[in-house]
C-alpha positions as CSV (number, residue, x, y, z in Angstrom):
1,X,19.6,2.9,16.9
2,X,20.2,0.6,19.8
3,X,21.2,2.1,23.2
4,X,22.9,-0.8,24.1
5,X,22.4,-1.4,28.2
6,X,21.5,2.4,28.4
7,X,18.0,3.5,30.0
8,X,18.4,6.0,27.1
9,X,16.0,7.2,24.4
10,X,15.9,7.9,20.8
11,X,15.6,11.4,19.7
12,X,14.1,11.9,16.7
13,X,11.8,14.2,14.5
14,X,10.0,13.3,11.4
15,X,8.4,15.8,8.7
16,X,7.1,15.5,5.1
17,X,8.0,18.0,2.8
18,X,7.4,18.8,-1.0
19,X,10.1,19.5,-3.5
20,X,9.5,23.0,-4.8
21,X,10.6,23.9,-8.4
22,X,13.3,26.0,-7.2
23,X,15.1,23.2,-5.5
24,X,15.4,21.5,-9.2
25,X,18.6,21.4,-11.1
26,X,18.9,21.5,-14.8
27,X,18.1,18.1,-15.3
28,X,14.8,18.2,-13.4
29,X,15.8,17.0,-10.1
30,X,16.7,17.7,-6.6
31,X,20.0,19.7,-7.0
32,X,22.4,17.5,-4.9
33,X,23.6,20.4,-2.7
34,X,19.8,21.1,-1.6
35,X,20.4,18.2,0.4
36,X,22.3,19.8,3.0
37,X,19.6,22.8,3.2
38,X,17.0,20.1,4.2
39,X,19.2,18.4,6.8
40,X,19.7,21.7,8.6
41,X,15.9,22.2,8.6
42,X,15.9,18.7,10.1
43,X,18.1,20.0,12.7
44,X,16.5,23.2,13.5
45,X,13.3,20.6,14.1
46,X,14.8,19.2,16.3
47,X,16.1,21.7,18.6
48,X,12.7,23.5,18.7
49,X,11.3,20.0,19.7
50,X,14.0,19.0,22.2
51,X,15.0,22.7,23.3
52,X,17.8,23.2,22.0
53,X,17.9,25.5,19.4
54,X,20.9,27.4,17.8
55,X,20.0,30.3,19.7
56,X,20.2,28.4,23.2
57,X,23.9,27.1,22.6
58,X,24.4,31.3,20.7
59,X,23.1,32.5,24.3
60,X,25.4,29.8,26.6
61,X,28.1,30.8,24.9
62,X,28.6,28.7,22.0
63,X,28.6,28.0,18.5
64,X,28.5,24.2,16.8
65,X,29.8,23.9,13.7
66,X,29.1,20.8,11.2
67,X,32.8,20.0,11.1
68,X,31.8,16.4,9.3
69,X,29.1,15.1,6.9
70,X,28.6,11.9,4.6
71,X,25.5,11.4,2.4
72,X,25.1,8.2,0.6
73,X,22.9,9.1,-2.6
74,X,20.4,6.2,-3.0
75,X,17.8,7.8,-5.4
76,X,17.1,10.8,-6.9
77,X,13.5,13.1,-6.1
78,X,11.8,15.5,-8.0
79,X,9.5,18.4,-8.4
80,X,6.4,18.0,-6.4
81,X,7.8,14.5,-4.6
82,X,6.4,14.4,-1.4
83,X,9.3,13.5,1.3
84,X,9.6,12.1,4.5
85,X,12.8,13.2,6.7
86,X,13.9,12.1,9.6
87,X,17.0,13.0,12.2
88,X,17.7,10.9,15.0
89,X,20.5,12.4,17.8
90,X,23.0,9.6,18.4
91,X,24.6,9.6,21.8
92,X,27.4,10.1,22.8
93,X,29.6,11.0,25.9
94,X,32.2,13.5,23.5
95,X,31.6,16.8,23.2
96,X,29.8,17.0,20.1
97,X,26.4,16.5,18.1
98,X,25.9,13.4,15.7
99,X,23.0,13.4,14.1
100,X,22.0,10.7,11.0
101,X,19.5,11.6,8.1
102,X,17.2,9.6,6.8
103,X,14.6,10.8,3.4
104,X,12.3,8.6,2.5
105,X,9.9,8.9,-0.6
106,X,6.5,7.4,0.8
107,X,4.9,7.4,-2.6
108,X,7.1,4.0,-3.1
109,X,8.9,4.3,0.0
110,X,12.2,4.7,-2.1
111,X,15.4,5.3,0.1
112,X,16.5,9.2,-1.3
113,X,19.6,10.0,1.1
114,X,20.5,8.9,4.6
115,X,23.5,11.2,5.8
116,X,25.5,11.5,9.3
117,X,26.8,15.1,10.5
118,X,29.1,15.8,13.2
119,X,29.1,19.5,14.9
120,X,32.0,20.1,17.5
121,X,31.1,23.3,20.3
122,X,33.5,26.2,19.3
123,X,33.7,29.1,22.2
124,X,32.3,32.4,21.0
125,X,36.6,33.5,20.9
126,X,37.2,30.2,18.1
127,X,38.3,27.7,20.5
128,X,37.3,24.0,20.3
129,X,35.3,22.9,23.7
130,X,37.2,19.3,24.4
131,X,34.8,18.9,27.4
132,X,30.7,18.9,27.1
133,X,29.6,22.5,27.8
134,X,27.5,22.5,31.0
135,X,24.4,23.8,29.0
136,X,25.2,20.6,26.5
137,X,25.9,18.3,29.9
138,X,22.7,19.5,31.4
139,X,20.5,19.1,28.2
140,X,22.0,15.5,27.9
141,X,20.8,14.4,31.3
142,X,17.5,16.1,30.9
143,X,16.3,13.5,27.9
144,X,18.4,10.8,29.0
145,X,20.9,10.5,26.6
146,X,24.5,10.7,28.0
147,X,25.8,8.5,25.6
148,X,27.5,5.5,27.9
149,X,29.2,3.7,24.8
150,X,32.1,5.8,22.6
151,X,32.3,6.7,19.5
């Protein structure tokens, strides 16, 4: 993901995982709902890596709802696959999370999902935040990633 003219960096996290048995549907592979589970583990990752766990935007105030998510199915994995995810945090200067997915099956480096989600900052009292939350503004500035292009 280019930063185009930004000084800005590329978040990311990377993890392998196995596919356990109970993550299998009825035809022997990765139910395609199990999907989502592993992208919020992705995203949990992440926060403890970059601070910014749920708990941190719980305690400022907040919660951030996925409010948008596409996967694109490429290939299927099964039980005991080894996988390779990755989320990358995509900047930008709205007041909202994008993150993109990426799992990768090393054993043949086949392309299993990549995936984009959206989460929007809801007040504690159900309104939408139309402006970056200062905890959110602050975090941004601290990795260098205020998102200077729109989207």
């Amino acid at each position: 993901m280019g930063t185009q003219g930004n000084n800005t960096q590329d978040l990311s996290v990377s993890f392998e995982f196995q596919v356990p048995f109970y993550d299998l549907d009825g035809i022997q592979m990765v139910w395609h709902g199990n999907y989502v589970k592993y992208m919020e583990d992705a995203r949990e990752k992440f926060g403890a890596k970059y601070g910014f766990e749920y708990l941190h935007i719980f305690n400022s105030g907040y919660l951030a709802p996925v409010v948008d998510m596409h996967i694109k199915y490429r290939n299927s994995a099964r039980i005991s696959d080894t996988l390779r995810m990755t989320i990358t945090y995509h900047p930008t200067r709205a007041a909202k999370m994008v993150f993109r997915y990426e799992i990768v099956r090393p054993s043949d480096n086949a392309l299993i999902i990549e995936a984009e989600t959206t989460q929007l900052f809801v007040s504690r009292s159900g309104e939408f935040e139309a402006a970056n939350p200062v905890f959110y503004a602050e975090w941004k500035e601290r990795w260098n990633v205020g998102g200077k292009r729109a989207s």
